[in-house]
N, C-alpha and C positions, 0 to 999 in steps of 0.2 A: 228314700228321698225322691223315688222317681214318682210314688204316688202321691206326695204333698208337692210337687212339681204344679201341676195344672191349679190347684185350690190358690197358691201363692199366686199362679199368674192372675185368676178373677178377679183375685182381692186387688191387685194391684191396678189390674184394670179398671174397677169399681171405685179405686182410692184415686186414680188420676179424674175419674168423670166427676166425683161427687166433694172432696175434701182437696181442698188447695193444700201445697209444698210448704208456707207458714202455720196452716192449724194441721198438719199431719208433725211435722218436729213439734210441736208441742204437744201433740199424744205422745210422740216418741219418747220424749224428755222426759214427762210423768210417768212411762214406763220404766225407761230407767234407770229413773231414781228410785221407784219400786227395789226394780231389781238389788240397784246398787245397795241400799240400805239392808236388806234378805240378807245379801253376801255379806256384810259388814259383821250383822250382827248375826248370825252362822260364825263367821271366824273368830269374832269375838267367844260365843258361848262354849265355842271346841276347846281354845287356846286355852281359857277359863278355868274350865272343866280339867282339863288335862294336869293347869298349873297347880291347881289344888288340891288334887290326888298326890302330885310329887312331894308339895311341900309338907303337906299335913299328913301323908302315909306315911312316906321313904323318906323323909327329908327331917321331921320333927323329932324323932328318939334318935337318929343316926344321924349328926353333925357332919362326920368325915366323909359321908356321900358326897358333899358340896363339888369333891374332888372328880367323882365317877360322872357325874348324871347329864355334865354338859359333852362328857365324851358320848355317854349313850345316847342322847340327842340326834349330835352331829352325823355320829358313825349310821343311825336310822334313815337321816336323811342323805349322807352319802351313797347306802346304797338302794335309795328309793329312786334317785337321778338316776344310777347305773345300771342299775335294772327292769326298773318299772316304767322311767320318763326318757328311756332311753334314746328315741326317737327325738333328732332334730326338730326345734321349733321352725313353724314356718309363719308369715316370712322368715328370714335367717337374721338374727340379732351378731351385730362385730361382738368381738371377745373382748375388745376393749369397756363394753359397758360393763357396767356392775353392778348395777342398782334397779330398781324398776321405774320411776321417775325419767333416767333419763334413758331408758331400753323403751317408753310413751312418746318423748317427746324427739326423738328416733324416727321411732313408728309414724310418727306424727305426719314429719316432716318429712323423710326420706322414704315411708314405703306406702305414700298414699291413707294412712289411717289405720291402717290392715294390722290385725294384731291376734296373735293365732291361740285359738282357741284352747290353746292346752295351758297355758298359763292359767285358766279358771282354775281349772282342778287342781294342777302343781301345787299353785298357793295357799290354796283351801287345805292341802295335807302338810305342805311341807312346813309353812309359816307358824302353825300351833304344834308343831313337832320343834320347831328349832325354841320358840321364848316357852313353851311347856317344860322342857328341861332346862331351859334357865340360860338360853340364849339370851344376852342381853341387847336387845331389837325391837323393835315394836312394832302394832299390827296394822298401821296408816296403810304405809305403803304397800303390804300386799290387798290390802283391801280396796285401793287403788287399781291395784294391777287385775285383780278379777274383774270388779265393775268394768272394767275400761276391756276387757277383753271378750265380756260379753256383747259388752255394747256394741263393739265394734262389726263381729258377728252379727248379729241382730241387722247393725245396718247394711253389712253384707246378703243378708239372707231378703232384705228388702230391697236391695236392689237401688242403695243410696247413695250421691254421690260421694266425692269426698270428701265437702263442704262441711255436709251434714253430716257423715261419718266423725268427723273430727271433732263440731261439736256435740255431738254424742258423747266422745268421749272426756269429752271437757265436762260433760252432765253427770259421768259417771262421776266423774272424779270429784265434782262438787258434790254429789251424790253420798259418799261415800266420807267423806270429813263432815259433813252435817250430821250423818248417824252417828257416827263414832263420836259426836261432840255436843249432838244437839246445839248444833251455832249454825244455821243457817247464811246468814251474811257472811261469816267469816268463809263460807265454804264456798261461795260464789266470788270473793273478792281473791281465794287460793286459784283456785281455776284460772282467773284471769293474769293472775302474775305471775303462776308457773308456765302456762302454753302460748303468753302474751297473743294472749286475743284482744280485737278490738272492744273495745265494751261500746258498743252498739243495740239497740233495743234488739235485730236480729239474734244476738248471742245473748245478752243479759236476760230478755222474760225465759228460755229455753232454759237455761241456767238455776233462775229463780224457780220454775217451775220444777227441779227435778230436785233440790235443796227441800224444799219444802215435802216434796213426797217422801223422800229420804227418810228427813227427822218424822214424819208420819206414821214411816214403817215402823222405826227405832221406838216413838213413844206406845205404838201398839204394840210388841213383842218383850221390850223391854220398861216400860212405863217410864218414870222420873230418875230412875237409873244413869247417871252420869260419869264419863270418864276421872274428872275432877270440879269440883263443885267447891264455892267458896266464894263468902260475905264479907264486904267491906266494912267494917264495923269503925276504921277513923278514916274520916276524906281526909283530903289533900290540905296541904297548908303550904303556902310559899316558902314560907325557912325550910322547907325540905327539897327547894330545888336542886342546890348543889347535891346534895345525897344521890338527886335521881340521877344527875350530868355526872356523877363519879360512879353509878353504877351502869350508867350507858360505854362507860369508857371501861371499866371492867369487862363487861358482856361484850363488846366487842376487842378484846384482846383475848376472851376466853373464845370468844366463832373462830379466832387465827389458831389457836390453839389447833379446837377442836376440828377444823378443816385438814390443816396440816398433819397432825395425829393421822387422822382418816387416810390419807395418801400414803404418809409412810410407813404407817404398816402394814397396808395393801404391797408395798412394797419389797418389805422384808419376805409378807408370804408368797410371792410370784419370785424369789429364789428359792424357792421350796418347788422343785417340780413334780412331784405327787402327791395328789389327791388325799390320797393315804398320812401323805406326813405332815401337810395340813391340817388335818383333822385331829391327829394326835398331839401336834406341836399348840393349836389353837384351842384340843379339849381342855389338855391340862393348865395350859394360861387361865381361862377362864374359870377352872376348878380352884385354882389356886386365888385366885382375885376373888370368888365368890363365900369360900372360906375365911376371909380374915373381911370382906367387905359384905357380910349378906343380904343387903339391900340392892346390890346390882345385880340380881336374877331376876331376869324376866327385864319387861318396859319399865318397868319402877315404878308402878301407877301408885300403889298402894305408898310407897318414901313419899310420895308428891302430896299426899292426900293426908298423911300425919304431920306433914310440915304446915300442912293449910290448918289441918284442926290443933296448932300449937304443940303437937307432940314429940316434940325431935327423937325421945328414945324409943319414941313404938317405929319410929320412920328407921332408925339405924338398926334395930333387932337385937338381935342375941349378936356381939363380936366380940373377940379374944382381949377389947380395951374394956368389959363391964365394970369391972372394979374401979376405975375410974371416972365414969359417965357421969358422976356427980360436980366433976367442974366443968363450966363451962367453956373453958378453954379446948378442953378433951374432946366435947362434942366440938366443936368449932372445927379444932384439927380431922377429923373423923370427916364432917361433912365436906372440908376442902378436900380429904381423900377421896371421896364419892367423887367428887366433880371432875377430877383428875382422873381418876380411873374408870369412869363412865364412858367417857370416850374413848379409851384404851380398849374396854369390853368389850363396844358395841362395834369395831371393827375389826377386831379378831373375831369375832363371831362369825360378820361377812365373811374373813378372809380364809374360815377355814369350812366354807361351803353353807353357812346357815342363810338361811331366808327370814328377810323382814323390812322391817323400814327406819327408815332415822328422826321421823319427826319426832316423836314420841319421844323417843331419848334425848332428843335435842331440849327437850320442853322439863322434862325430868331435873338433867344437866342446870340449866335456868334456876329450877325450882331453887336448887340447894344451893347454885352462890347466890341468887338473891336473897337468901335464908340467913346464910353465912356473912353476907353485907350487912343486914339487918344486927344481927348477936354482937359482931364484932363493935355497933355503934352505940347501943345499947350495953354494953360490960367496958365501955373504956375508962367511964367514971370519969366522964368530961358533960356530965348533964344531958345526953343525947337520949330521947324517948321515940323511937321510931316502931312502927306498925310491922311487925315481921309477917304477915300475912300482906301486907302487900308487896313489899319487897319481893316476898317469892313471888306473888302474882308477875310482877315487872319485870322479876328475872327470866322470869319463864319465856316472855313475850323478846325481849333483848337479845336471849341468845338465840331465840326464832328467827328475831330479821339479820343477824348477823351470821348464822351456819346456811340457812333454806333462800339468803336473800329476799323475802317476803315481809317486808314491813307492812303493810297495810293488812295483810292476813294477823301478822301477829296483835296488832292493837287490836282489831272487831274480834279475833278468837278471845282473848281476854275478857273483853268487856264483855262479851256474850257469856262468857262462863261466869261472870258474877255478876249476871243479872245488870247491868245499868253501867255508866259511864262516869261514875267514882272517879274512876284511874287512870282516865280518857287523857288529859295535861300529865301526867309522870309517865303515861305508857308511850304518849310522842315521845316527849323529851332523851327518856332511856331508847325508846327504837332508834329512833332517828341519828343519836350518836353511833350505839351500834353498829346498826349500817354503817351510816358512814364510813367509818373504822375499819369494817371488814372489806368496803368496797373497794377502799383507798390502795387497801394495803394487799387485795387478791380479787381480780378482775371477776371471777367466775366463782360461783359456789359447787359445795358439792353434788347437785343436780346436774351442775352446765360444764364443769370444765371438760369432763371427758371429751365429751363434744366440740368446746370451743376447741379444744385443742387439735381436732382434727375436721376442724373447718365444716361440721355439721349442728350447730349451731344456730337457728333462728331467734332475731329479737323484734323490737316494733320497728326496726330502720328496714324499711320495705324495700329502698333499693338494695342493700347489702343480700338481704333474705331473697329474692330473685334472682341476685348473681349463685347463690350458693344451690337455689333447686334447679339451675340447671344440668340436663343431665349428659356428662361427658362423651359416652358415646353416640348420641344423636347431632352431636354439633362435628364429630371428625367424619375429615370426604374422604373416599378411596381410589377416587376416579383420578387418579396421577400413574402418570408410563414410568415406571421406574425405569434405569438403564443401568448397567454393568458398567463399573470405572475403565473398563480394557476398551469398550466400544470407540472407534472410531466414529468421528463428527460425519462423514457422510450414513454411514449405518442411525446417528441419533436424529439426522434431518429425515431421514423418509421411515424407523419403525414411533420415533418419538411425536416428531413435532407435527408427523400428519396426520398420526393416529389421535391427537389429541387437541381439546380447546382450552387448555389452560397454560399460563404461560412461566410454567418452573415444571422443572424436572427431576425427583431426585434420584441420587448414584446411590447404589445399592449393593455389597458384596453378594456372594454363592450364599451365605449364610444368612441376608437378610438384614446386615447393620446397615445402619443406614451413616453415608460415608460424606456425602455434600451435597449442593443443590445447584443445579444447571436453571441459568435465569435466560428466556426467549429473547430478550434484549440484547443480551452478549452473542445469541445466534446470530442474530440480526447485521452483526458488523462484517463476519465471515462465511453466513451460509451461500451466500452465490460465488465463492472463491472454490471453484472445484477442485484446485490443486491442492487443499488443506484436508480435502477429505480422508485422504488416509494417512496423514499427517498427526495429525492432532486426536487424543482420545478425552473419552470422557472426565479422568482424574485430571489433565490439565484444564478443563473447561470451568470445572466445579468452582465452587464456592462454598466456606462454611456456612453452615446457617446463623442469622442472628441470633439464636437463642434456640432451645431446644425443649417441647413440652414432654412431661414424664407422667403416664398413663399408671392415675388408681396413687399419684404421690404430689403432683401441682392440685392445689384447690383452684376454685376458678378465681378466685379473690390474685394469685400468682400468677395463673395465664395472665388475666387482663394487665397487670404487671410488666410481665415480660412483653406482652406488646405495645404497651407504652414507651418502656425503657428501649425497646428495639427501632420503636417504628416501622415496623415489617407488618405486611397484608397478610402473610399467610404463618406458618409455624410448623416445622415436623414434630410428629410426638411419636416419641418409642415409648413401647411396653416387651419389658424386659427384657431389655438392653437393644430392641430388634426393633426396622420400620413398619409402623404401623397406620401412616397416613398424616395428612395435614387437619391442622383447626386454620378459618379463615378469620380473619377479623370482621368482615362483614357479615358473615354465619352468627360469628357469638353474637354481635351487636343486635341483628333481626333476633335470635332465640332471647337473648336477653330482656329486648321490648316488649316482645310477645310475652316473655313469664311473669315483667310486671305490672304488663294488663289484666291477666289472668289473678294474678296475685290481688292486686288492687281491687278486684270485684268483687274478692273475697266476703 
């Protein structure tokens, strides 16, 4: 490093005389998305590879493997963590995240951009280890988390701000949905409603630019090669509005579902406290689920892609109902099982240590009840002729903006996947209820609520997002005399009040709790009465404080709260349980201003 030291400084210095800070991020961004698209379609071709071997070696004469091969997966990747990845990431990710989406926008927001280089590699092994055996997850999101972790590096290594750091990695991540989807637009309209950036030509051409090299890399390594690919062959007709508004309201009672699901079984497995019995308790779930449903191993690209080309029975496989796959009822019930235990799958997978991402499966999920909307309309024998190839298309899109909260990504992903805007009026109409649905009824998705819930959180209300980056320990003062409750008032007049220019004092046991607060006002009535001096101590002078701030457990959004509700200038904050200084009101308010100028410049 020390010898590519000097080379890195020339260039930089040759980059500031010769190429301005607008056309160098846009080399950057073309870079990339280079990259991003490389990493993409690498994780793709590993996972691939990998899944192929299982299914069509070990999986195809041997049915009851189903049971074995997601434990062998897991248990691979459990002790590749333990042993191999064993070294803390840095920066340091809370335990509370769980996903890589929101461990980005984390990063994002709370650690300056900065996203540690080990997550390249991690992901690249462990993500086609976990859906190779039949993790049910998919490969977005880690494909995500590489690009975004090269990138970041990269802008590290160049010495970028973290303006540009950030959208770098906004580039990767547009980056990295264009290859994997060949959708260009749609990948730059994700970018923008997952890290809510402004869309400003500053961030939009950088965006565009690294989209487009993306899909560039993608149709050079892998040609016309597509995740899921599919023609509209009947456009739209108005009598089929109600059909798309009752499968909007569908898709979004199935995002509550499938949100909810997602939590609580994250749930169930964090009272599992070893590693170990997660893995076992979540192999065998998944062996068992994979055996009587064997279309949920893996992303389910291949169920999604026989639904499109009209095949329901290539999409559900060999399962233990064949003998009855002839009525359509059977497969209907079968495919409502899919949808039901898709969700089930793809977060016990999570929860029992596998790596991957949720879009995919969220988009899968879609396929099969828009699938399943379509059959059940079509066999009621009420005249109904509806297009089941667009249905899934619409499902797909529906439960996209109601689980990812991305409407706008989910309509342009669509249309770009079939080529033209067919489905452009039934893709609003099913999003937009969706959402709605989902919004109405659960604040945060599962990208955001970790976050929302512990007040790290960024959206487009710029004042809220400036209260929230400010950082707590640079706004508390230490410059206060504390005093002992025993001390007598002449001892607080000459070590307190003259040793100091501020005008409280707080009382402080042998241990450091912090016990009340001495106000120079109340001095004021008694300090020239000499006869009180050794009269009067510090515990009878005190005062409670109005309120009291708790260091790493009040978000600022609750200081500025509590000082409203008080009306107090200043505020003690203990860190646990002990004094550790005051915040003033006048501090927050200047650091406040200050971060949404800086914010705003953005």
């Amino acid at each position: 490093m020390a010898n590519t030291a000097p080379i890195v400084s020339k260039f930089l210095k040759w980059r500031y005389r010769h190429i301005s800070q607008k056309n160098f991020v846009f080399f950057l961004s073309a870079i990339v998305g280079l990259l991003a698209g490389i990493l993409a379609v690498t994780l793709k071709n590993i996972t691939f590879s990998l899944q192929s071997f299982v299914e069509h070696v070990v999986l195809e004469t041997r049915h009851g493997l189903y049971f074995v091969i997601p434990i062998v997966g897991l248990a691979i990747v459990f002790l590749l963590k333990k042993y191999l990845f064993v070294k803390p990431l840095r920066p340091e990710t809370p335990d509370f995240i769980k996903r890589s989406i929101p461990m980005l926008l984390y990063s994002l927001f709370r650690q300056k951009g900065l996203v540690s280089i080990r997550l390249l590699y991690r992901t690249l092994i462990l993500a086609p280890l976990t859906v190779g055996f039949g993790g049910s997850v998919g490969l977005l999101g880690p494909a995500i988390t590489s690009g975004a972790s090269l990138s970041s590096n990269l802008g590290r290594f160049l010495h970028v701000d973290k303006k540009t750091r950030t959208l770098l990695i906004a580039c990767a991540t547009s980056g990295a949905m264009a290859s994997m989807f060949k959708s260009p637009i749609a990948a730059v309209v994700f970018a923008v409603e997952v890290f809510s950036l402004d869309l400003t030509f500053a961030s939009l051409l950088p965006l565009l630019i690294a989209s487009i090299s993306s899909v560039l890399t993608s149709y050079f390594f892998l040609g016309e090669e597509v995740l899921f690919s599919a023609t509209v062959l009947k456009s739209f007709h108005i009598s089929d509005t109600l059909f798309y508004v009752a499968l909007g309201l569908g898709t979004g009672i199935a995002s509550i579902y499938f949100t909810r699901s997602y939590f609580a079984i994250y749930d169930i497995f964090e009272r599992l406290k070893s590693p170990l019995a997660k893995l076992m308790v979540g192999g065998v779930a998944i062996g068992a689920l994979l055996y009587f449903i064997p279309p949920l191993y893996g992303e389910g690209i291949s169920f999604t892609t026989a639904l499109l080309e009209g095949n329901h029975l290539k999409a559900l496989g060999s399962t233990p109902f064949d003998d009855y796959s002839d009525s359509i009822w059977v497969v209907i019930a079968l495919l409502i099982g899919f949808t039901i235990f898709k969700a089930i799958a793809m977060t016990t997978t999570f929860a029992a240590g596998g790596v991957g991402g949720v879009i995919i499966p969220t988009m899968v999920m879609g396929s099969a009840l828009g699938n399943v909307f379509a059959k059940v309309l079509n066999n009621l024998g009420l005249g109904f002729e509806v297009s089941e190839v667009n249905f899934t298309l619409v499902g797909m899109a529906g439960l996209m903006a109601g689980v990812v909260n991305a409407p706008l990504t989910a309509i342009f992903l669509i249309a770009e996947i079939t080529g033209g805007y067919a489905l452009f009026v039934p893709l609003m109409i099913t999003v937009a209820i969706s959402f709605m649905i989902s919004k109405n009824t659960m604040e945060h998705s599962i990208f955001t609520r970790e976050l929302a819930m512990r007040d790290a959180l960024l959206t487009y209300d710029r004042d809220r997002n400036a209260l929230l980056l400010l950082e707590f320990d640079k706004i508390i003062e230490h410059n206060f005399v504390t005093v002992p409750p025993d001390m007598p008032l002449g001892d607080i007049l000459t070590h307190a009040v003259a040793n100091s220019n501020r005008n409280l004092y707080p009382v402080v046991n042998e241990e450091n709790k912090f016990l009340g607060v001495i106000f120079l006002n109340d001095l004021r009535k008694i300090m020239f009465d000499s006869s009180l001096y050794d009269k009067i101590t510090a515990k009878e002078l005190m005062e409670n404080a109005p309120a009291l701030l708790f260091y790493n457990q009040d978000s600022m959004n609750e200081i500025m709260a509590k000082f409203e509700k008080s009306g107090a200038w200043n505020l003690p904050v203990i860190k646990e349980g002990r004094y550790h200084g005051f915040i003033s009101k006048s501090k927050l308010l200047t650091a406040y201003r200050r971060k949404l100028v800086d914010f705003t410049r953005q």
